[in-house]
Structure formats: C-alpha cells, structure tokens
Backbone of each chain as nested JSON, in Angstrom:
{
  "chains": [
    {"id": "A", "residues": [
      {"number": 1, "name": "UNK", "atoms": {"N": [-13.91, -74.846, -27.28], "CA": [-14.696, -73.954, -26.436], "C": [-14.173, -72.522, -26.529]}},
      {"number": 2, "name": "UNK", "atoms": {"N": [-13.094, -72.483, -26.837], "CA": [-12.34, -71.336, -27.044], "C": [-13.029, -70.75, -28.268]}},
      {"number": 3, "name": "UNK", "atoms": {"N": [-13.559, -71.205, -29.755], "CA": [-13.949, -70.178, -30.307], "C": [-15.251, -70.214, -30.321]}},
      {"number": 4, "name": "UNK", "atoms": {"N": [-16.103, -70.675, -29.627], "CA": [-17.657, -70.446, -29.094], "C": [-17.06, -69.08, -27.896]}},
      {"number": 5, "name": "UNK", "atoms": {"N": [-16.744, -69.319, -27.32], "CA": [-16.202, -68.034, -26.222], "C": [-16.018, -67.118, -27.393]}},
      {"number": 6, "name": "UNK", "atoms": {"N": [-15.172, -66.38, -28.218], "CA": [-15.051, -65.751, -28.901], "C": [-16.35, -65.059, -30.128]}},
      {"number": 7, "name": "UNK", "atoms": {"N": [-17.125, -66.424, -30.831], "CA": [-17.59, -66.09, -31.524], "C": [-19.052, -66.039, -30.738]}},
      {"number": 8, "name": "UNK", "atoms": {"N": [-19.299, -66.725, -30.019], "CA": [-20.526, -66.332, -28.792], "C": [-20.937, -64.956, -28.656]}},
      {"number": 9, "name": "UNK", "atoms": {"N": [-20.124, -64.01, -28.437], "CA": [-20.738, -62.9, -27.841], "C": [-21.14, -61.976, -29.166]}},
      {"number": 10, "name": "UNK", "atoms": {"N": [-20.866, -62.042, -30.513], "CA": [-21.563, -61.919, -31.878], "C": [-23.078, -61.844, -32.001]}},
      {"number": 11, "name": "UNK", "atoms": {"N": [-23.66, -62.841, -30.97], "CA": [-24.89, -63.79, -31.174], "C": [-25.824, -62.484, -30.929]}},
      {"number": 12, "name": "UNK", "atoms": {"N": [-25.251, -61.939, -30.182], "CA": [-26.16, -59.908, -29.381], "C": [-26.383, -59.239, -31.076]}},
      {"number": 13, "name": "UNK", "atoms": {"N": [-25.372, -59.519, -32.187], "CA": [-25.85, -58.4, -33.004], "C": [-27.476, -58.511, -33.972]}},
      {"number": 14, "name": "UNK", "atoms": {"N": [-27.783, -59.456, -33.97], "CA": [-28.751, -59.488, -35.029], "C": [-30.086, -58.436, -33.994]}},
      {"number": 15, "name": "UNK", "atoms": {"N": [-30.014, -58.704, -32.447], "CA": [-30.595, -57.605, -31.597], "C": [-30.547, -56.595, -30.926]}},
      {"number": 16, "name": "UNK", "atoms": {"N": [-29.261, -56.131, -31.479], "CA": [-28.539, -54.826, -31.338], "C": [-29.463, -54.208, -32.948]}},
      {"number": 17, "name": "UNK", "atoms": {"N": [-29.384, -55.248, -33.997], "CA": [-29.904, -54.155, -35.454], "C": [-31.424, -54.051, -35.137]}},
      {"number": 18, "name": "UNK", "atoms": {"N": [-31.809, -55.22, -34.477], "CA": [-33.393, -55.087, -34.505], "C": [-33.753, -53.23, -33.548]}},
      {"number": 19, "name": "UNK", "atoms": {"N": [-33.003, -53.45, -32.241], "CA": [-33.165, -52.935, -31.595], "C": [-33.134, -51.182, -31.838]}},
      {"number": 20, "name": "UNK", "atoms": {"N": [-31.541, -50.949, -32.544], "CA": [-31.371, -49.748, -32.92], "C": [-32.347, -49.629, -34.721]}},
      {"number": 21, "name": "UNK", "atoms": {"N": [-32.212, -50.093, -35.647], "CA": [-32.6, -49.748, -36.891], "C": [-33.904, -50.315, -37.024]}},
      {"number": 22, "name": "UNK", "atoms": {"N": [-34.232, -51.052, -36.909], "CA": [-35.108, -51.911, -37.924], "C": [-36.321, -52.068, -36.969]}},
      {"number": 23, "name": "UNK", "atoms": {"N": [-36.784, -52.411, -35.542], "CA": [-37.627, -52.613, -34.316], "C": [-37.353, -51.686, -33.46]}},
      {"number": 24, "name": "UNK", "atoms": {"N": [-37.162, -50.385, -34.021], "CA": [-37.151, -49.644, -32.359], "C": [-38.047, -49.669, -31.437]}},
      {"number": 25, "name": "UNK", "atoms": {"N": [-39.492, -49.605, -32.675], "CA": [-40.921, -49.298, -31.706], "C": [-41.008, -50.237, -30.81]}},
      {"number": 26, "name": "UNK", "atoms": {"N": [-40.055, -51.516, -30.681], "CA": [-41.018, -52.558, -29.672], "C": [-39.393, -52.705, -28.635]}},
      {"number": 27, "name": "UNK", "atoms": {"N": [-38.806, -51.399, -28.622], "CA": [-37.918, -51.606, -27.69], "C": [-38.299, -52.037, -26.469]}},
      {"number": 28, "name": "UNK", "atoms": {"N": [-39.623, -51.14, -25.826], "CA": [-40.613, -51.559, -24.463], "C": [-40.748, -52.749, -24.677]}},
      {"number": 29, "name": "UNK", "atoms": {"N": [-40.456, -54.163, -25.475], "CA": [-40.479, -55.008, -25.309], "C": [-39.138, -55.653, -24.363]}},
      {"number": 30, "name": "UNK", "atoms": {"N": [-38.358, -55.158, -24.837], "CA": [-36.452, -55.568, -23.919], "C": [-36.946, -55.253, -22.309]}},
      {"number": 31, "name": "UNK", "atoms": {"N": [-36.049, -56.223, -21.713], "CA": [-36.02, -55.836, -20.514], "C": [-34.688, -54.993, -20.281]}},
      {"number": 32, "name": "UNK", "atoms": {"N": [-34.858, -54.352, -19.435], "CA": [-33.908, -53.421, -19.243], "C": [-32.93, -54.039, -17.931]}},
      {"number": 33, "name": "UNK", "atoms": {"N": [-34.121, -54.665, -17.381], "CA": [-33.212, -55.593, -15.656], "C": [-32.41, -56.593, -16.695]}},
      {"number": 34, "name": "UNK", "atoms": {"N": [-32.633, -57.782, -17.633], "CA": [-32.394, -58.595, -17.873], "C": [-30.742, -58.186, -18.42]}},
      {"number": 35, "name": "UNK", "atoms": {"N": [-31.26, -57.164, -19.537], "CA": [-29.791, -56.558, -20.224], "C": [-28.521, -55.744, -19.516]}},
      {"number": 36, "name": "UNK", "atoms": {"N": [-29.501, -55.611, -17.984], "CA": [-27.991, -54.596, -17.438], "C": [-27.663, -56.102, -16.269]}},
      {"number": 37, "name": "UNK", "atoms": {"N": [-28.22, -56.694, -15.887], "CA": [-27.69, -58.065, -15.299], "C": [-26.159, -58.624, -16.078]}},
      {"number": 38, "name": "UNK", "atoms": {"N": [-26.805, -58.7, -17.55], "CA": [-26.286, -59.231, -18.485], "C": [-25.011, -59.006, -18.365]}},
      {"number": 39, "name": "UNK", "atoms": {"N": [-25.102, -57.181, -19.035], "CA": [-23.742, -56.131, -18.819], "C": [-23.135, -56.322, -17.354]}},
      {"number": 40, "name": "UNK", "atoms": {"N": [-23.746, -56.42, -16.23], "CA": [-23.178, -56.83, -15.19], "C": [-22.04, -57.746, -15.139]}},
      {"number": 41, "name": "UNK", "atoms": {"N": [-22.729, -58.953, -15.564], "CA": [-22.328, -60.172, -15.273], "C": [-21.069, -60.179, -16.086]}},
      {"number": 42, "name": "UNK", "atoms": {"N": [-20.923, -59.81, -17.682], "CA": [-19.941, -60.258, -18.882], "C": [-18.703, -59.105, -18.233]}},
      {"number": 43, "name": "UNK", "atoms": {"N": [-19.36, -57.599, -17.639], "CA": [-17.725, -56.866, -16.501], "C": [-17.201, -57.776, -16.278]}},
      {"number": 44, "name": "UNK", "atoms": {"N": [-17.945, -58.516, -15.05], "CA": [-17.537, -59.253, -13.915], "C": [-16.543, -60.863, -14.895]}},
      {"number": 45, "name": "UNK", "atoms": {"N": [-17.127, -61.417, -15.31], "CA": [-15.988, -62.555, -16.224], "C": [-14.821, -61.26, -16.721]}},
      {"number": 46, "name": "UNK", "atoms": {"N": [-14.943, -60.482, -17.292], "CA": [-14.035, -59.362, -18.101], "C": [-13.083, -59.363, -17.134]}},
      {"number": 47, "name": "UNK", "atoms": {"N": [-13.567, -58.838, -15.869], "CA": [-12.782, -58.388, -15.388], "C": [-11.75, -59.656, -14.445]}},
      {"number": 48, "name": "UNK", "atoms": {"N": [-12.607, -60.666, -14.248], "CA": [-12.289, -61.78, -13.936], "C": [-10.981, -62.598, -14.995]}},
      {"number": 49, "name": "UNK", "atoms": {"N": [-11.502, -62.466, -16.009], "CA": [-10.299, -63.066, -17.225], "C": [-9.33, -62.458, -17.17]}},
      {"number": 50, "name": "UNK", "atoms": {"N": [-8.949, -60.94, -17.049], "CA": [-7.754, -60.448, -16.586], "C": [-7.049, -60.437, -15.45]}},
      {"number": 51, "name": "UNK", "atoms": {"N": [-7.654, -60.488, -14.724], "CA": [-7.332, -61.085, -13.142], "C": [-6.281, -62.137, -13.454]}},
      {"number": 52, "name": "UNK", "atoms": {"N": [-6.977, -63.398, -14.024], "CA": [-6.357, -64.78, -14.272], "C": [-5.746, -64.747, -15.642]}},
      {"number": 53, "name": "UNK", "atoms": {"N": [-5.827, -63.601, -16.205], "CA": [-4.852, -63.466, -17.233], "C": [-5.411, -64.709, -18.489]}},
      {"number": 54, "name": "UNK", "atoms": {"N": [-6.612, -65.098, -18.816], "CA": [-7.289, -65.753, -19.486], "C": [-7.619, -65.152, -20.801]}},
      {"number": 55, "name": "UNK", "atoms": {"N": [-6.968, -65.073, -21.842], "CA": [-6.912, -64.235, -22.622], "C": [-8.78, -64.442, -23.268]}},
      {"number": 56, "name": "UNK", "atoms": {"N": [-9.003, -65.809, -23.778], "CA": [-10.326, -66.285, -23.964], "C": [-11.611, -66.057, -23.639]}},
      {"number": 57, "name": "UNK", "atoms": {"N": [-11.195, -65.485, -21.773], "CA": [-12.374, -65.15, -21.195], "C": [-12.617, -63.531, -21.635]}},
      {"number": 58, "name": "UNK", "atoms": {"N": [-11.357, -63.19, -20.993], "CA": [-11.63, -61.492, -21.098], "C": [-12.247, -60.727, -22.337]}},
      {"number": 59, "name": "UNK", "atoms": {"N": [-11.077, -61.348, -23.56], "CA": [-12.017, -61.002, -24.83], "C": [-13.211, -61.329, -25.089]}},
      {"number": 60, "name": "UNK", "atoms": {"N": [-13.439, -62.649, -25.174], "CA": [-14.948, -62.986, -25.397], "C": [-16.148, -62.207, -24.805]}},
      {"number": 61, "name": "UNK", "atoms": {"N": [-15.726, -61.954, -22.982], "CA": [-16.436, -61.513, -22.362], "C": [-16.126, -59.371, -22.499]}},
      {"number": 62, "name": "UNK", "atoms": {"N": [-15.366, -59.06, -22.956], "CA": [-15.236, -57.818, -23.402], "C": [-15.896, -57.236, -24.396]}},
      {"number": 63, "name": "UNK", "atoms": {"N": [-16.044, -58.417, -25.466], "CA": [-17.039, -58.165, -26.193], "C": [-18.482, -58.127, -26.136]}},
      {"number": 64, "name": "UNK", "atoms": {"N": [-18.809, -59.458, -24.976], "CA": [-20.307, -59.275, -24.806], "C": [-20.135, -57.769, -23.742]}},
      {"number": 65, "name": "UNK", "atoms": {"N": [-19.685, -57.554, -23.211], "CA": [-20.1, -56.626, -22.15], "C": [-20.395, -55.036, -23.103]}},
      {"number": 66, "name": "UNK", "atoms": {"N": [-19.513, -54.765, -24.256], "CA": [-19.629, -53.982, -25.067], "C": [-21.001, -53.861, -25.704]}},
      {"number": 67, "name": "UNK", "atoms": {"N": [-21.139, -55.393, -26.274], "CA": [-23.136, -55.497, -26.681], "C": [-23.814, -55.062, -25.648]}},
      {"number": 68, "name": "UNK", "atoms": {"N": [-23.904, -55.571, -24.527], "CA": [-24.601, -55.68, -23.753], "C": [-25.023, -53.88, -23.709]}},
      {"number": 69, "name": "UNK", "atoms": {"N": [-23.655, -53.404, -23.088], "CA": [-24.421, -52.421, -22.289], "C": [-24.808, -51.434, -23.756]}},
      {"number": 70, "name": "UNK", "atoms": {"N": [-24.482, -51.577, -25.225], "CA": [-25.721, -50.864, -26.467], "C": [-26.474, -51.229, -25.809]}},
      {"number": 71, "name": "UNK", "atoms": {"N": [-27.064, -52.39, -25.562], "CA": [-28.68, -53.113, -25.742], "C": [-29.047, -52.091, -24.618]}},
      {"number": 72, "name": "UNK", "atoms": {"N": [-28.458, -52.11, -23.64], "CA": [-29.208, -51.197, -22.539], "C": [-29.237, -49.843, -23.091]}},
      {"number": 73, "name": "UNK", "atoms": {"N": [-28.009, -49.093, -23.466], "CA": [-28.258, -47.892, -23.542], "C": [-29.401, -47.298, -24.631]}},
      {"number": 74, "name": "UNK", "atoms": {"N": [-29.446, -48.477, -25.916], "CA": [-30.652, -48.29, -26.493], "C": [-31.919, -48.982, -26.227]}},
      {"number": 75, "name": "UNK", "atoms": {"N": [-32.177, -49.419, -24.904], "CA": [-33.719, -49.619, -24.802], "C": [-33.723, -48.009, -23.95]}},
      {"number": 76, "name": "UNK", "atoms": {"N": [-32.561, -47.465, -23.156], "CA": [-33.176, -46.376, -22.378], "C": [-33.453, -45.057, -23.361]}},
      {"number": 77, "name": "UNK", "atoms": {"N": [-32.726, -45.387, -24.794], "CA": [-33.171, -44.454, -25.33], "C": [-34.005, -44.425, -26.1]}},
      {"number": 78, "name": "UNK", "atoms": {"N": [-34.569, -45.524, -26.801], "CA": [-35.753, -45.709, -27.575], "C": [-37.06, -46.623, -26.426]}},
      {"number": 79, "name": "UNK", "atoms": {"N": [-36.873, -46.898, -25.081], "CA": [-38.17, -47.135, -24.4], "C": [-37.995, -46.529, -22.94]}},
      {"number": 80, "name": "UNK", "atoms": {"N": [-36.702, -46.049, -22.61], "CA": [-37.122, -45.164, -21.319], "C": [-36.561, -45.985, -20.177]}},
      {"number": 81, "name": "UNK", "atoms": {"N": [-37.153, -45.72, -18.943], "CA": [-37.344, -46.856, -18.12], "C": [-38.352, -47.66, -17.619]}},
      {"number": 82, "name": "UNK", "atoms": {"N": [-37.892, -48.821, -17.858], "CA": [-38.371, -50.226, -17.872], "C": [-38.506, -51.514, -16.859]}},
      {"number": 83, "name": "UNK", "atoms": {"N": [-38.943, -52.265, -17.315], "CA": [-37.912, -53.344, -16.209], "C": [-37.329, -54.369, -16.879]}}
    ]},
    {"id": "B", "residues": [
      {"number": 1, "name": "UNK", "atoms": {"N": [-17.166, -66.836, -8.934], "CA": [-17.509, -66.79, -9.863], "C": [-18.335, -68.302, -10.021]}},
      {"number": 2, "name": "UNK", "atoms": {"N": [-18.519, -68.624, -9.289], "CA": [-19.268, -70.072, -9.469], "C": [-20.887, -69.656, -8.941]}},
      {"number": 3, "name": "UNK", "atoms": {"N": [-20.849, -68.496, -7.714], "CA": [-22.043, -67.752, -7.774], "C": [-22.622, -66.96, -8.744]}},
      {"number": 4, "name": "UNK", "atoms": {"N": [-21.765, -66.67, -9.792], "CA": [-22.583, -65.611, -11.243], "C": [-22.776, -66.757, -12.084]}},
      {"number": 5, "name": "UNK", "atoms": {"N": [-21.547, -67.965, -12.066], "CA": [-22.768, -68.515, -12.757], "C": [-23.6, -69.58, -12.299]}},
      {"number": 6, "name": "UNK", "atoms": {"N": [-24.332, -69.472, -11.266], "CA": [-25.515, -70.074, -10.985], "C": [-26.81, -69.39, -11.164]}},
      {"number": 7, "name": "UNK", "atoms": {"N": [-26.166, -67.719, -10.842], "CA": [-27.437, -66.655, -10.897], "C": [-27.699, -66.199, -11.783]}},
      {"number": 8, "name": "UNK", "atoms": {"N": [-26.712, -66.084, -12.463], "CA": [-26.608, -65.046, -14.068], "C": [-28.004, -65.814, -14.688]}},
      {"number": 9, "name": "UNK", "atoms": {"N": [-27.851, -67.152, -14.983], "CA": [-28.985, -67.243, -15.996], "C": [-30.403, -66.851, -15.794]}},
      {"number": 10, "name": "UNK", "atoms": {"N": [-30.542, -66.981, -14.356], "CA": [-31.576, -66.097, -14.147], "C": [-32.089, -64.518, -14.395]}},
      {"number": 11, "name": "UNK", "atoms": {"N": [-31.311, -63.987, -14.608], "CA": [-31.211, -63.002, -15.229], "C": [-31.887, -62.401, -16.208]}},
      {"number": 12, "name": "UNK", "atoms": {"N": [-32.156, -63.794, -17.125], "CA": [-33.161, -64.054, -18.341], "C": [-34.68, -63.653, -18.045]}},
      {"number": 13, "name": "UNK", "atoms": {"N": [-34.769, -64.021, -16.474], "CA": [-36.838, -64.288, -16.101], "C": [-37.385, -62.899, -16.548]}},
      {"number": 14, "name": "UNK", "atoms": {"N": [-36.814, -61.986, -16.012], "CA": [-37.73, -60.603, -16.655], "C": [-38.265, -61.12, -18.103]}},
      {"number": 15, "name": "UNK", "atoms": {"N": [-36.919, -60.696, -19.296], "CA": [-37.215, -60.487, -20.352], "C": [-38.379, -61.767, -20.722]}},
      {"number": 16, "name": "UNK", "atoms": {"N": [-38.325, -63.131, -20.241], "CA": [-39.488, -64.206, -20.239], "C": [-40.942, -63.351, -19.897]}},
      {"number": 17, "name": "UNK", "atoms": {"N": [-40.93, -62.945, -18.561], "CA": [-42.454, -62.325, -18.346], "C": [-42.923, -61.123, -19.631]}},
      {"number": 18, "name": "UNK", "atoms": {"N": [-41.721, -60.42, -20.013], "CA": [-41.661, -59.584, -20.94], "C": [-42.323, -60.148, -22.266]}},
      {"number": 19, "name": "UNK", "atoms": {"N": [-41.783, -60.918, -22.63], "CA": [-42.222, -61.684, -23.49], "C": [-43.299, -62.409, -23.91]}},
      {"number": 20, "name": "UNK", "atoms": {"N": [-43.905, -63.296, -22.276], "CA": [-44.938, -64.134, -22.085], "C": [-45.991, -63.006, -22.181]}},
      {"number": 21, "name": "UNK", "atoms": {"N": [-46.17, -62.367, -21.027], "CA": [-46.886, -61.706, -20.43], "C": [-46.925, -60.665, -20.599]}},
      {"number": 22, "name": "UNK", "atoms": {"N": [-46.322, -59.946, -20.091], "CA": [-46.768, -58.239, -19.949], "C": [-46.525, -57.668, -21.552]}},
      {"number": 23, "name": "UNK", "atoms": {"N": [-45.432, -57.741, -22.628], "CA": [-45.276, -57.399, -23.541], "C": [-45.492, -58.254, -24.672]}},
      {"number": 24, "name": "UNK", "atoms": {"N": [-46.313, -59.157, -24.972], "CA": [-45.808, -60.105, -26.012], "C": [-46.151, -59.386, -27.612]}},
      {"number": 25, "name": "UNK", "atoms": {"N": [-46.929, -57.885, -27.939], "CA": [-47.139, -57.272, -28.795], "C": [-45.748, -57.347, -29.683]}},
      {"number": 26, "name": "UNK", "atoms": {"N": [-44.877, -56.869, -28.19], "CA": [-43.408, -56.197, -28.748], "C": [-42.465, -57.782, -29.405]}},
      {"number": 27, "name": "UNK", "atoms": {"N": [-43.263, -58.745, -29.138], "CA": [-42.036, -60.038, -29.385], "C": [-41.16, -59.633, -31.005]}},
      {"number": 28, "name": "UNK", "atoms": {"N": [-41.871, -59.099, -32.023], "CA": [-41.275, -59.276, -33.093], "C": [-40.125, -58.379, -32.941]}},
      {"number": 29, "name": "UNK", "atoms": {"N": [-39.898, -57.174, -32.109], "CA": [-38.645, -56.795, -31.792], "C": [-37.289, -57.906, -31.025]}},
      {"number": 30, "name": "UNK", "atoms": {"N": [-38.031, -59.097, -30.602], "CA": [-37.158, -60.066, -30.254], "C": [-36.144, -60.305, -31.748]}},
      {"number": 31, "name": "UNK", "atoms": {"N": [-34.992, -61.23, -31.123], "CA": [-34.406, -61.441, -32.713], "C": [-34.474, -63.152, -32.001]}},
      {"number": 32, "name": "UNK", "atoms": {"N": [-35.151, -63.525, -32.958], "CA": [-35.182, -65.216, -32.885], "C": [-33.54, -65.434, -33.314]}},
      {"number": 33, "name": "UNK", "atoms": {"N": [-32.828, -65.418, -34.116], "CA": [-31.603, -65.206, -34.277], "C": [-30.823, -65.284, -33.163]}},
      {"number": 34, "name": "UNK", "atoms": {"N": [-30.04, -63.987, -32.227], "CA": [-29.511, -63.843, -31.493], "C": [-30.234, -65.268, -29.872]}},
      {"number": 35, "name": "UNK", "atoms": {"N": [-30.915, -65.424, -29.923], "CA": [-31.938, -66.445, -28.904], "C": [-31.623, -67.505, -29.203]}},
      {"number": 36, "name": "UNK", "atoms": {"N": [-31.284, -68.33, -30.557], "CA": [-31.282, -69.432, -31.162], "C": [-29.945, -70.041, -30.932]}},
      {"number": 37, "name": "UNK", "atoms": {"N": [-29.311, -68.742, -31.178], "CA": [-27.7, -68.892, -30.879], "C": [-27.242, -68.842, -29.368]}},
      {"number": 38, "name": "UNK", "atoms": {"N": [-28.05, -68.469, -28.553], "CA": [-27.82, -68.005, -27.572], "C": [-27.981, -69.426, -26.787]}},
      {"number": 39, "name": "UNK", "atoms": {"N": [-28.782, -70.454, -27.445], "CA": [-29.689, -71.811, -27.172], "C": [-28.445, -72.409, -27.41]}},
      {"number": 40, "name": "UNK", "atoms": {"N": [-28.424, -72.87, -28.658], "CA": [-27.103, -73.261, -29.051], "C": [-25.681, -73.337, -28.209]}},
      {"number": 41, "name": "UNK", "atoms": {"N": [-25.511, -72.167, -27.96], "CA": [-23.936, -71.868, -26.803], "C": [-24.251, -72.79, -25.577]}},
      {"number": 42, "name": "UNK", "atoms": {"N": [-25.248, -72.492, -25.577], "CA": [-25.258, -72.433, -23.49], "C": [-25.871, -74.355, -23.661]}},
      {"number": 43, "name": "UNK", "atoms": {"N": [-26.461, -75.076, -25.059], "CA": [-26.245, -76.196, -24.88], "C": [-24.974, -76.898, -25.033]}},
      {"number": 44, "name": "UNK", "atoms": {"N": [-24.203, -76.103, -25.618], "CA": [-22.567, -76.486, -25.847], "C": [-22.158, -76.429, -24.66]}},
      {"number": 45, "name": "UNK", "atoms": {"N": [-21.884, -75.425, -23.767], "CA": [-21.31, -75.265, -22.75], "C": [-22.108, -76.082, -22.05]}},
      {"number": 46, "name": "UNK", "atoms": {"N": [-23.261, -76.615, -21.779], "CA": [-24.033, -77.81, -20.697], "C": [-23.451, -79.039, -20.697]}},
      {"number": 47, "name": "UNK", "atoms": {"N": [-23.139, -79.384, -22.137], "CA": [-22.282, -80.838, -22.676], "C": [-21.299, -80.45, -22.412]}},
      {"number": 48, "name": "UNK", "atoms": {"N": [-20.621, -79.768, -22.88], "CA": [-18.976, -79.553, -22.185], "C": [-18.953, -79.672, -20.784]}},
      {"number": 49, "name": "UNK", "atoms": {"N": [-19.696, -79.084, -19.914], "CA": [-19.831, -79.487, -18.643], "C": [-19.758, -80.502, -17.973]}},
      {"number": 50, "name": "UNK", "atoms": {"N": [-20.748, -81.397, -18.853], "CA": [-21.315, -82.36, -18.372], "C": [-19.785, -83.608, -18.64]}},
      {"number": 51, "name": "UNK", "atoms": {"N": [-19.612, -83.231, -19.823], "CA": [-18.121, -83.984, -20.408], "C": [-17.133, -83.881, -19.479]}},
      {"number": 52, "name": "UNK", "atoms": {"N": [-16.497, -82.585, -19.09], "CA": [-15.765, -82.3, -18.028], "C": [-15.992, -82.529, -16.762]}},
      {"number": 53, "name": "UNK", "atoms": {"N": [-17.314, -83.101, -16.22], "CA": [-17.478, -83.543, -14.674], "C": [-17.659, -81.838, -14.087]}},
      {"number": 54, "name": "UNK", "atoms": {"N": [-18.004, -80.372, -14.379], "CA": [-18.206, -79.597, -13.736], "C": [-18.914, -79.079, -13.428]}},
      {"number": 55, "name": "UNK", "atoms": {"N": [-19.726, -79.018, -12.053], "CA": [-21.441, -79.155, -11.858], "C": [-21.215, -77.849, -12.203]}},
      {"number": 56, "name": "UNK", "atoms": {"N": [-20.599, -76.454, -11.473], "CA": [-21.28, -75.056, -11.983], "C": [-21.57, -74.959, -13.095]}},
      {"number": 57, "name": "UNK", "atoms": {"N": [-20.422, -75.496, -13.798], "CA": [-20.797, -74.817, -15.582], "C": [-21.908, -75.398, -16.454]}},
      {"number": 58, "name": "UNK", "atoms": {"N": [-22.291, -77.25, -15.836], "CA": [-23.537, -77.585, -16.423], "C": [-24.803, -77.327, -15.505]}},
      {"number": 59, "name": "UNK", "atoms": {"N": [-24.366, -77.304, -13.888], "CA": [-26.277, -76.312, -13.542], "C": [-26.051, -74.66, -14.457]}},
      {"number": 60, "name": "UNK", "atoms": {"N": [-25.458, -74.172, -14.703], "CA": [-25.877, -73.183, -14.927], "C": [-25.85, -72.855, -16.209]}},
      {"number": 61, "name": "UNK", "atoms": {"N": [-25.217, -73.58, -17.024], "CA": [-25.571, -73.475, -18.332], "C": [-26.848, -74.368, -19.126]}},
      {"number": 62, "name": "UNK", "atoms": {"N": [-27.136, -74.991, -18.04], "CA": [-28.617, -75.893, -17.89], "C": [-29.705, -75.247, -18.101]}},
      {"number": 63, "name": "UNK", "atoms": {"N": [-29.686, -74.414, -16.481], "CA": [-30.736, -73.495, -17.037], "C": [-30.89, -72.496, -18.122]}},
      {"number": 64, "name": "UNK", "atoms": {"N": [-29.659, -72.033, -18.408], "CA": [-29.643, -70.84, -18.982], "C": [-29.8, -71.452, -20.658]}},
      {"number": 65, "name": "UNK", "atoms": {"N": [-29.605, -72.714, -20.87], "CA": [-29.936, -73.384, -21.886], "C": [-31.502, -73.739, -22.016]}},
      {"number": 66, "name": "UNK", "atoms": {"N": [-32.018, -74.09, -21.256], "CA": [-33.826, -74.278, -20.825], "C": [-34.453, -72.951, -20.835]}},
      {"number": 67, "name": "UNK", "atoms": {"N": [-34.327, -71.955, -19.708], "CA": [-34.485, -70.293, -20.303], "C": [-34.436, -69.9, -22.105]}},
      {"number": 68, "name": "UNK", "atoms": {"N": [-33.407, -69.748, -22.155], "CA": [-32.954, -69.382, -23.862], "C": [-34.067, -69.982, -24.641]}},
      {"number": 69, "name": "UNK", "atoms": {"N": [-34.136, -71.487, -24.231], "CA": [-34.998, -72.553, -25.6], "C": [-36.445, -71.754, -25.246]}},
      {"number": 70, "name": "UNK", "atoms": {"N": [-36.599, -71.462, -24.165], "CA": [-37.853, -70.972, -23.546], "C": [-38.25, -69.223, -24.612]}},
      {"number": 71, "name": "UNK", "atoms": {"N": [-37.342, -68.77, -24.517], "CA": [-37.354, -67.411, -25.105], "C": [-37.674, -67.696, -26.616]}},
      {"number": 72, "name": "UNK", "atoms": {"N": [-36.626, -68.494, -27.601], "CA": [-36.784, -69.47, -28.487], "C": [-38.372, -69.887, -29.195]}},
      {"number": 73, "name": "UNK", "atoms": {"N": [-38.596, -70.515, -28.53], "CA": [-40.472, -70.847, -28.183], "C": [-41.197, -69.531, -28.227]}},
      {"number": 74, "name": "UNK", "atoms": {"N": [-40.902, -68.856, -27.246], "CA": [-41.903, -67.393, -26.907], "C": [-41.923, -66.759, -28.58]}},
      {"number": 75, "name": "UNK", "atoms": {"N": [-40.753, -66.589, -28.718], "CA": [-40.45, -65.737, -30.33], "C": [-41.263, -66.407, -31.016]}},
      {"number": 76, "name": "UNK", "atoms": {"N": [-41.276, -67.664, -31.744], "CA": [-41.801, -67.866, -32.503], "C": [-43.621, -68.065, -32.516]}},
      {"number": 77, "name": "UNK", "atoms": {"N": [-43.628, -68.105, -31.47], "CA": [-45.396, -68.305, -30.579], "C": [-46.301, -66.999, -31.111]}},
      {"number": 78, "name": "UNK", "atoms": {"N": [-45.654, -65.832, -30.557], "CA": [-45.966, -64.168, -30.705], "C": [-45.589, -63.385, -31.469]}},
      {"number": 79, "name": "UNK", "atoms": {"N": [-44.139, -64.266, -32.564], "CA": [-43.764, -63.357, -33.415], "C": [-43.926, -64.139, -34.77]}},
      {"number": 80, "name": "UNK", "atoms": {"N": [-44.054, -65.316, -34.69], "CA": [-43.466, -66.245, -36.077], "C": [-42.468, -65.814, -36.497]}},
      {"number": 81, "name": "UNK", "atoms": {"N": [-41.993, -66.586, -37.57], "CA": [-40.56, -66.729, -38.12], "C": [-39.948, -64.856, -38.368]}},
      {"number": 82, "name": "UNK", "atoms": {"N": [-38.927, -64.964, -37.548], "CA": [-38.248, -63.416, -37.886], "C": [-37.021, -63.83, -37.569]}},
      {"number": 83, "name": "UNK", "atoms": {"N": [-36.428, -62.44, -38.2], "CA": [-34.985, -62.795, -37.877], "C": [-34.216, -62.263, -36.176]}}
    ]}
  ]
}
C-alpha cells in the first residue's frame, strides 16, 4: 500500500497535460469545487502525515496536493471561475 | 481524519454533473487515463480495507471507487477512447 500511496498521486499527470497543453479549450469542463476540495483534502493528509510523522502519507499526499492545486490554478487560468 | 475520508469522495459529484450534464461537450478534456487509475487505487484501497476490517477506509474508498468508475463510464460515453 505503501507504493500505491506513492505512485497514486502520478495518476493527476496525464490531466495536468490534457489540461495545460493539449485540451485547454475544454478546461470549462473541470470542476473547479471538485479540484480545490481535492487540494484541500491531500493539505489536510500532508499535513496530517507529518503530524504522525508518516513518512508514506505526507509524501504521497504532498505530491497530490502539488497536482492538485496546478489543476486548479490552471482551470482558473484557462476557464475562469467555475464550479 | 476519518471525517475527510468519508466526505472527500464526495468531492467528485460536481465534476460528475460536469461531466453528465451541464458540460459533457468538454468530456474529451477529461483524461480517461488519470480516472482509470484513479478507479484502480481507490479499488485497492476498498480491498485493503475490507482485508484489514477498517470500515472508514472501505466506506470511503467505496464510494470514491463507484464515483471514479462512474467518471470512467462518463469519459468514454461523451468522449470515446482518449487518453
């Protein structure tokens, strides 16, 4: 479970490329609530795994929180605000 | 943290209506990819759950495994095969 935790939060890039290069036009498709929940939530484990000193969580979840909040910052810049 | 993850997967419903409903033009900006994998994890983590006897981590990686397959479906419905 340890390298699904790790290699898990990877799974964001193939819609990080759609999002920034290749599909910008259908960024208004992303939700913008869904992706900053997201970024919410992967802080909150982040910050949680260091708390408990969980080396597994924090990274894994350091990394999604890093995707995450691209995905947001590029739907606000290629669709604005959304929901 | 047993409350984020019960709620977190919900998190997902926007980008679903997004998808279903209000946007489904934009689906091919989805990445069936990142969704597939995303299916994948959160059924790993449901069985691990379920293996380990720990209701938070399999209700909520339950849904968030049923959501995902749901998104999964949507992609290929409105977008056909993409990456």
């Amino acid at each position: 479970m340890v390298f699904i935790g790790v290699v898990g939060p990877f799974a964001t890039l193939p819609q990080l490329i759609k999002l920034y290069f290749t599909h910008s036009q259908h960024a208004t498709g992303q939700s913008l609530l869904s992706w900053s929940l997201y970024a919410a939530l992967s802080f909150l484990w982040f910050a949680y795994g260091l708390v408990v000193g969980k080396l597994p969580i924090y990274v894994g979840n350091g990394i999604s929180m890093v995707l995450n909040i691209l995905m947001v910052l590029g739907i606000l810049i290629h669709a604005g605000m959304t929901y």
